[in-house]
N, C-alpha and C positions, 0 to 999 in steps of 0.2 A: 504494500500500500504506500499510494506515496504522502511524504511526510508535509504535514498541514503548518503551517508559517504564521504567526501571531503576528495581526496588524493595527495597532491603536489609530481611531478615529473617532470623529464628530458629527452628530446631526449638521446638518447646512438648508437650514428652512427655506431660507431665500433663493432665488434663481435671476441668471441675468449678468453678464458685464461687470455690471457697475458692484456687485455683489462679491460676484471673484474677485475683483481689482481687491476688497475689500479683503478678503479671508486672504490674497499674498503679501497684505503689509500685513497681517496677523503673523507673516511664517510659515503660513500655511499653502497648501493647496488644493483648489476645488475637486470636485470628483462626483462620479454617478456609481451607484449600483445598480443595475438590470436584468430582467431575466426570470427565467422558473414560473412564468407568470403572475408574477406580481410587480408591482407599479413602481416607476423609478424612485431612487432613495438618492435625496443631494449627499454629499459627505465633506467632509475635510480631515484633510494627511498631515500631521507636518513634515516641512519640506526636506529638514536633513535626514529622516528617519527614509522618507519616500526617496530620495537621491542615493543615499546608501543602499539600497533595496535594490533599486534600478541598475546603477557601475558593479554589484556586486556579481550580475551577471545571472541567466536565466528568471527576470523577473515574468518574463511572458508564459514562462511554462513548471511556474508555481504555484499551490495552491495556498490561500490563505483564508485565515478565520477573523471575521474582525466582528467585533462589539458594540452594536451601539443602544442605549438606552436598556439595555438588559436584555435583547436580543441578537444572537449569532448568526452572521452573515458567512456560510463557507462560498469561495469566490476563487475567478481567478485573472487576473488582469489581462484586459481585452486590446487596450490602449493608454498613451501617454504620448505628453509633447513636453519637449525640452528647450528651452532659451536657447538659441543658437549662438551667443555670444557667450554666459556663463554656464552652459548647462546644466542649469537650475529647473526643475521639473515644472512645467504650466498648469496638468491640464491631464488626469488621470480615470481610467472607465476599467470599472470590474464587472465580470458579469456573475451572476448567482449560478449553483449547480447544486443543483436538486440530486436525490439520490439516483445512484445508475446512472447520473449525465456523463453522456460521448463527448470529446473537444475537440476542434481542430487545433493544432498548435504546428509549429514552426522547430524541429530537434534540430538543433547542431550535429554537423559531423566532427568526429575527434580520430586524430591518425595513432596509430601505436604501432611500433615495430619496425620503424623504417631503416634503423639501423642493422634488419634483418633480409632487407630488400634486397639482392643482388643487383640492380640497376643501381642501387644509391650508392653502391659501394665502388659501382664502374663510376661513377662523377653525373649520374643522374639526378635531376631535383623533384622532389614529390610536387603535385602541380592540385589543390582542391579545388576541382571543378565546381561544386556544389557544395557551400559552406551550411550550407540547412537542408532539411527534407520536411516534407507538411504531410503531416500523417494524422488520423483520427483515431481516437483513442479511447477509452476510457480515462474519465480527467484522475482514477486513482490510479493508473497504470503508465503515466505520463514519462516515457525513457529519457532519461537525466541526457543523453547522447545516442547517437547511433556511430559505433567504435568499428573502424575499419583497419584490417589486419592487413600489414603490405608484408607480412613475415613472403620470401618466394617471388616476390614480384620483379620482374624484368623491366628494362627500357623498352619505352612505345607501350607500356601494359596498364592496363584499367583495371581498377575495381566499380563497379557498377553496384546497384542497389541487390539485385536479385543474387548477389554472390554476400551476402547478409540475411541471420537468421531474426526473423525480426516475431516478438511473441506473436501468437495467436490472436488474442484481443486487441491488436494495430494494423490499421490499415493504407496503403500509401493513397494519399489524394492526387489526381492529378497526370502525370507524365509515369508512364509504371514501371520502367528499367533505368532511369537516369546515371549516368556518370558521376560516380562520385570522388574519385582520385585517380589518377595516373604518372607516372614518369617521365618525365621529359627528359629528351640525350642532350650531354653538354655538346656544348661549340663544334664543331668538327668534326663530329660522329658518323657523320654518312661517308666521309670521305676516308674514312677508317673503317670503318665496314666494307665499302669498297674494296680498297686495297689488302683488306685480305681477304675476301672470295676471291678474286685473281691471281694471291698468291695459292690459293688452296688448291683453284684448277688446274694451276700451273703443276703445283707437287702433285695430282693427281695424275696428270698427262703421261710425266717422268714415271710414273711409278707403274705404266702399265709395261710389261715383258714387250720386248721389237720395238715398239714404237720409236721412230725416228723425230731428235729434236727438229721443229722447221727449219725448213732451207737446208737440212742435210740430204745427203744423197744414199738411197738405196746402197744395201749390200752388195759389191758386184757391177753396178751398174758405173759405167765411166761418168767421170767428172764432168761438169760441161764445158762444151769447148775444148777439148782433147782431140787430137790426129787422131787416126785410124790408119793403118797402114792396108792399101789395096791385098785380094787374095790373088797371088799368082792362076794365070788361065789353065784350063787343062792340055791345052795345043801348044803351050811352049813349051812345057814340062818332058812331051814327048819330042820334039824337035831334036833337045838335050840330047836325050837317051840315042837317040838316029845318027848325031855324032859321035 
């Protein structure tokens, strides 16, 4: 089961601009709760608790409990905006999950073993095509990662989603085999590949019994451009013997 995240907040009665503007000289910041059908709930974060939360990494695919007025809200954040100059959080939406709720979320891909990869070890660079996969889930079964093993892996080689055992109750949204890692060959590679299938065919040539290196001349057979000396007739031969 995945593990439920305590998150202190506040009723926020009021709605509107002018309201927010309000609750961020508080510290704070605005927020909606939604969902499970029942009717929106305004709220307020505060902000450094809500910023910590967010840089610490996986806020979109946590589940949280939050309190307000002597009622528990389990939730799990839908959305958020961040000040583009201090990155100080605006502007925050959870949504409610009722019991047995499905989620779509966003998993990170996480590499391990690449210092087991045979391509890395030739001067390959692991290349993550797909830094996320969006998979449906049950929101208690929410995979912290999807861990791709490059242990074997060669230059020019993929791992793709379907070479991933991924549990039973997940399902992929979307595109169904994607790319998610590969190896890239360093600098120069092809032209070293090259040069040695050429050498190979070459030691391969040499290596069969007879075969003649090119441009050598058959066993036997004269050089080119060598004389021939004519064959004496058979009418002079006896002329001789008459003498």
């Amino acid at each position: 089961m995945a593990r439920v995240n305590e998150l202190k907040a506040m009723a926020r009665p009021e709605a509107g601009k002018g309201a927010a503007r309000a609750v961020r000289r508080e510290g704070r910041v605005p927020g909606v709760i939604y969902g499970d059908n029942q009717p929106p709930l305004g709220i307020s974060v505060d902000q450094n608790e809500l910023r910590q939360r967010i840089l610490s990494g996986r806020f979109l695919t946590s589940i949280f409990e939050i309190e307000i007025d002597g009622a528990k809200h389990r939730v799990i954040p839908r959305d958020f905006q961040l000040d583009s100059v201090r990155d100080r959080p605006l502007h925050v939406d959870f949504m409610r999950l009722g019991k047995g709720a499905s989620v779509r979320v966003r998993v990170p891909i996480r590499v391990r073993n690449a210092d087991l990869a045979p391509g890395v070890k030739r001067g390959g660079t692991v290349n993550i095509v797909a830094h996320a996969v969006e998979l449906q889930c049950p929101a208690e079964a929410i995979p912290e990662a999807i861990e791709v093993d490059l242990t074997g892996l060669e230059i020019n080689y993929s791992k793709h989603l379907s070479d991933i055992e991924l549990p039973a109750s997940v399902r992929v949204v979307g595109r169904a085999d994607p790319t998610l890692v590969t190896i890239v060959p360093p600098s120069g590679y092809a032209e070293e590949l090259k040069a040695a299938q050429e050498a190979a065919a070459a030691a391969a040539a040499a290596a069969v019994p007879g075969a003649a290196a090119p441009g050598a001349a058959a066993p036997g057979a004269a050089a080119p451009g060598a004389a021939t000396a004519p064959a004496a007739s058979g009418g002079a031969a006896a002329e001789k013997e008459k003498k």
